[in-house]
N, C-alpha and C positions, 0 to 999 in steps of 0.2 A: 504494500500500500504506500502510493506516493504520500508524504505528508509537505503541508502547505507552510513556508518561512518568505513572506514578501520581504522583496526588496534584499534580502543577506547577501551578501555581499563576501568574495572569498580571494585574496592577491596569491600565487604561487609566483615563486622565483626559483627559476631552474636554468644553473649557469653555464652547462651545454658546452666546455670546450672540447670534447673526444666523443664520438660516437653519439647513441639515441638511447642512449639508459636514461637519463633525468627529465627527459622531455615526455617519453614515451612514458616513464613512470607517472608522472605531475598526471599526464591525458589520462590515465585511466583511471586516479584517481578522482580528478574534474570529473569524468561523466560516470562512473557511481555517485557522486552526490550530487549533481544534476536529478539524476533519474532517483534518488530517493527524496530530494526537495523541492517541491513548484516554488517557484518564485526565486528560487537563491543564482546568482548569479559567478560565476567562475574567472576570470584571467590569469593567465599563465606570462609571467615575464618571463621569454626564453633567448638563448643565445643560439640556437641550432641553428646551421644555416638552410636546414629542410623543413623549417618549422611548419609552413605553410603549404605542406606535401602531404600534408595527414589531414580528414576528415575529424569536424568536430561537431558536438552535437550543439544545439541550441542551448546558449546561455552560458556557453564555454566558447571563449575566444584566446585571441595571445597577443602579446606588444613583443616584438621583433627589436631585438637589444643587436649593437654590432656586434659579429661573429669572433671571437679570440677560439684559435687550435689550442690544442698541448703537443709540443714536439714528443717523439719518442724519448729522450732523453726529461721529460717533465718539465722543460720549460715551454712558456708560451709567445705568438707568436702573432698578429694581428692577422686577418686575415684578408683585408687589404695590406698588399705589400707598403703602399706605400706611406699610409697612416703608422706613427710609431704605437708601441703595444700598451706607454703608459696614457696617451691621448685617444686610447680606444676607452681603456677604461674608464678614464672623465667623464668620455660623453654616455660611455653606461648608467657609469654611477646616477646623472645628472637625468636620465631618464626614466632608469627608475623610482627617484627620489619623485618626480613630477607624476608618475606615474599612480606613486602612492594618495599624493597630495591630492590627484584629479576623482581617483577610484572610492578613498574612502572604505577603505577594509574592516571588515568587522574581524577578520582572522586573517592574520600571513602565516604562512606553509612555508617554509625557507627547506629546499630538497639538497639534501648533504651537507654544504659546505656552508658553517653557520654564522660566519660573515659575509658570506660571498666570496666571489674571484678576488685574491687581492683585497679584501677588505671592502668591497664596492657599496653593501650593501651597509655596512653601519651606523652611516648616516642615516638611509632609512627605516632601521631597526629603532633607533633612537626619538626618530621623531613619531612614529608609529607607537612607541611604549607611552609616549607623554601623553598620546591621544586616548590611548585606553585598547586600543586594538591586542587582539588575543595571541599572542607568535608564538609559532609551533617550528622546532624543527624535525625534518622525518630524515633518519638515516634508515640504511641501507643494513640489513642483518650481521653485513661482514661490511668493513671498511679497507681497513687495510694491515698487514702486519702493526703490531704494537707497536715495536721500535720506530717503526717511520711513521704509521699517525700522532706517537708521542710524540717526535722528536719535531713533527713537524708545526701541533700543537704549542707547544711549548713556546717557540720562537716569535708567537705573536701571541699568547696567553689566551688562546683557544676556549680552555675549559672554565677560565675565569670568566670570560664574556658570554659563555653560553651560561653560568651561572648566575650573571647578575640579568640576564637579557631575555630568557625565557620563561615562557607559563610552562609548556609540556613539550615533552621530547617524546618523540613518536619512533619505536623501534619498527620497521616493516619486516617482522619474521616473527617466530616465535621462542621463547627464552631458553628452551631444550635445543634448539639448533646453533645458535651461536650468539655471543654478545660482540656487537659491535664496539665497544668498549674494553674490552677484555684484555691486562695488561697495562691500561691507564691509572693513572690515583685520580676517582673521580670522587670530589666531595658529596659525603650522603644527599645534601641538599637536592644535588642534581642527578643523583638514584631515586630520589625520592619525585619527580620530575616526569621519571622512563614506562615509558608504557607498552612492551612488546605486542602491537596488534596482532599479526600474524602475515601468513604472506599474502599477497594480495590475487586474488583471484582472477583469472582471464576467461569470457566467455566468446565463443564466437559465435559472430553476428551472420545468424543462417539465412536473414535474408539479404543479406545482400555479402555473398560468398567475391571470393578476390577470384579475377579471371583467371589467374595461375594455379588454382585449385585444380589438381587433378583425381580425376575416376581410381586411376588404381593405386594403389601402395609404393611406395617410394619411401627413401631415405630423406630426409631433409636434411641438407648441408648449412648452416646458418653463422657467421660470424657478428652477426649485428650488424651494426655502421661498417664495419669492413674494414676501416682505417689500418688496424693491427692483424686482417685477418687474413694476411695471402699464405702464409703457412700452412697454418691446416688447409687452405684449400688447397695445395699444393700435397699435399700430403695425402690427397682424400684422390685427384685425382692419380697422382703416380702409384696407389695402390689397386686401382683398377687398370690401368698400365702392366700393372706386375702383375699380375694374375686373372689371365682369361675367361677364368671361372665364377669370378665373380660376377653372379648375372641379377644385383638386386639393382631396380632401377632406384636415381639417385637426383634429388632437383637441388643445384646448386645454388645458394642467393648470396653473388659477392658483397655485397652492401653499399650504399650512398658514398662511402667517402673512401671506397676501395681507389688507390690512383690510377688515373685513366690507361697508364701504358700497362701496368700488370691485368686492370679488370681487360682489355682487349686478349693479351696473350691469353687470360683461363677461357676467353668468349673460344678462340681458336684451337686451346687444348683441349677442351673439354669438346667439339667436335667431330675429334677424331676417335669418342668413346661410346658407340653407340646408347648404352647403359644410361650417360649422364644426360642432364639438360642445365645447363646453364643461364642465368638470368642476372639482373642486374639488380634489382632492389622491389617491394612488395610492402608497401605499408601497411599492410592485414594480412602480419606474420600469423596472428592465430587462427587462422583459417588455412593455411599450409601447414600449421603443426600439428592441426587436429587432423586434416586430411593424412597423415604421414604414417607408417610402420616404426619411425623410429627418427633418434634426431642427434646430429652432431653438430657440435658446438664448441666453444669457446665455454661459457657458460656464466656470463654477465647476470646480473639480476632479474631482467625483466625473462630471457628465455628463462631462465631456471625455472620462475614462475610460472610460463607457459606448461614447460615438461609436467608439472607439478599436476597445473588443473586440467590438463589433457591427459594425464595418466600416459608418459610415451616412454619405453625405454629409453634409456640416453648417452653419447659414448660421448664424454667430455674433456676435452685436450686445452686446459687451460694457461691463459697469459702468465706470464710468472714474473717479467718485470715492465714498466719501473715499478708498478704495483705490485702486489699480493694476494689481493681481492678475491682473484677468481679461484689464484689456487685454495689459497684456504677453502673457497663456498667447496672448492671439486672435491678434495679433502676429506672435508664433513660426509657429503654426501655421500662419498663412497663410502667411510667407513659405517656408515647408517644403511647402505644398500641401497642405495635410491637410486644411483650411478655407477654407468663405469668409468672411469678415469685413464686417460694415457697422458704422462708427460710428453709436452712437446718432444723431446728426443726419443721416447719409445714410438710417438706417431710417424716421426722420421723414416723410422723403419717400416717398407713399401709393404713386405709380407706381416710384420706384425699390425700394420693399419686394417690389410685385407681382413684376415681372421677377426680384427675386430668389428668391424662392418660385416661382415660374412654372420658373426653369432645375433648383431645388434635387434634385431626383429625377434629373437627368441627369448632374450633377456628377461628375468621377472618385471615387473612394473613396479614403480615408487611406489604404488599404495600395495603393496606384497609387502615390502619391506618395512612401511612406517605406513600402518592404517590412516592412523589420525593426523591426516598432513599439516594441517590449524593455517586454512586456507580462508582465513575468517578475517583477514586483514582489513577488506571494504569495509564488511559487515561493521566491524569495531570504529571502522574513523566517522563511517553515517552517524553510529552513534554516540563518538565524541564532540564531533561538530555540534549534532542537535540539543547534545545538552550545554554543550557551551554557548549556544544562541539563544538557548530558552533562559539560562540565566541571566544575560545580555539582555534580554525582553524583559526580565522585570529590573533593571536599572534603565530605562528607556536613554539617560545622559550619555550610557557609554554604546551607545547603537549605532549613530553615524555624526561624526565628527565633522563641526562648518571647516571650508579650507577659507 
């Protein structure tokens, strides 16, 4: 049952330098509370440079921030060459600070990084708390190894400002699977703060199926945004290279930010492999995971989340630097069952990639291994929101704030 919240009013900021995890996560959390509240209204500050490649629903829209990469090496990089990278951020900062100002949020959602890029958003965390507005930060189940989220923490006093600057900290997993945190000295105050939702749930939208959708069973190849992901595509096709026997058909999706000379050469390798189909990018990945036998991946958040609510075996060959993210999530899950795992250097290997892809369709399913997956992450933010707005309604002074 839809319930009615006129006029609420909801800012997310999601800082978008690598790939479509924080954008892609914000959109799905946007249209669950959409579709659980008439009237409540959504924007998405993003940095993605595909922002406006994806379908949104009514009453969920986005403000298009300029684009800043992450190089492989973790630094960042504007993406106009010719604009320098700290005059990108100005005019970020300086947009979303207007942005806030224009919108009037009864809640901000800040997704991961809890001051922004660079500090960008601080200013508008700041002026936002004076106003009475609700901020929430949502991380991501796993972050990143301790030593480098502390370390990097530390260096601008991270855990202090999410201490004095936040109402609730929104964990997107569940507390049996991993703390994002884990390894930091976090003051009770801001345990006391943390609220493991769960993961978030992905359904596909059967009426309106992606044209890529196909009739029969396939592998799904998926790196996400692609940016980091010619490896394992590389490794997925040279194992069907290696061994002729492998006759499971395989739809490969290099991703948006795959570079154009490597996504050309998999368009031309991939070719000469009957088995495969190669494609370029598909912004209703949940409608190919669900169509799929089975899924390889990298194993970012949002696909893990897909695997999850699709119930798909999974064969997952994770990033390992400059992050740690994915190995840790592969990690976990294997040792939980949920996955199978190959480090990149065992996927290297053309005959041990085969045999993994050769079992992958036979594999048990995440729910064999972990019944209760606590796939209840929507479910819980619908109704964190709504009770933070119903209290909000009865102080009508902190509802919407004159600019």
């Amino acid at each position: 049952m839809k319930h009615s919240l006129e006029n609420a009013r909801i800012l997310m900021y999601s800082h978008d330098t690598f790939g479509l995890g924080h954008l892609r996560r914000c959109r799905t959390i946007a249209h669950a509370l959409v579709q659980e509240y008439s009237g409540l209204m959504v924007l998405i500050v993003s940095g993605s440079q595909i922002a406006g490649a994806f379908d949104y629903r009514a009453r969920v829209d986005f403000v298009k921030i300029p684009s800043v990469i992450k190089l492989r090496n973790g630094e960042y990089s504007s993406l106009a060459t010719h604009i320098d990278v700290a005059d990108t951020i100005k005019m970020r900062r300086s947009i979303i600070r207007h942005t806030a100002e224009s919108f009037a949020p009864d809640i901000f959602i800040v997704d991961k990084e809890p001051m922004g890029l660079r500090g960008e958003i601080e200013e508008t965390l700041a002026y936002l708390k004076a106003k009475g507005t609700t901020l929430v930060l949502g991380l991501r189940e796993v972050m990143d190894a301790p030593h480098l989220l502390d370390a990097e923490w530390k260096r601008n006093d991270v855990m202090g400002k999410i201490d004095r600057t936040y109402d609730h900290i929104w964990v997107y997993g569940p507390p049996d699977f991993y703390d994002p945190l884990t390894g930091l000295d976090v003051p009770q105050s801001v345990r006391d703060r943390m609220e493991f939702v769960g993961f978030l749930q992905r359904r596909s939208a059967q009426e309106k199926l992606s044209e890529k959708r196909r009739e029969s069973d396939y592998l799904l190849v998926t790196t996400g945004g692609g940016g980091d992901g010619a490896d394992l595509i590389d490794n997925v096709l040279n194992a069907y290279l290696h061994d002729a026997s492998l006759d499971q058909k395989a739809l490969v999706v290099l991703g948006p930010y795959m570079p154009a000379d490597q996504r050309a050469e998999f368009m031309r390798k991939g070719q000469s492999i009957p088995q495969i189909e190669v494609i370029e990018f598909d912004t209703r990945m949940e409608e190919l995971i669900a169509g799929s036998a089975g899924v390889v991946a990298m194993g970012g958040y949002n696909t893990y989340c897909e695997i999850l609510s699709f119930d798909k075996p999974a064969l997952i060959v994770p990033r390992t630097t400059p992050r740690e993210e994915q190995l840790l999530r592969a990690t976990r899950a294997a040792e939980l069952g949920m996955i199978e795992m190959l480090l990149p250097e065992e996927a290297a290997d053309p005959a041990r990639m085969a045999a993994a892809l050769r079992a992958l369709p036979g594999r048990p399913l995440p729910s064999d291994a972990t019944p209760g997956l606590h796939l209840e992450g929507l479910t819980n933010i619908a109704r964190l929101v709504g009770e933070d707005l119903a209290t909000r309604s009865k102080h009508p002074s902190s509802l919407r704030f004159a600019t």
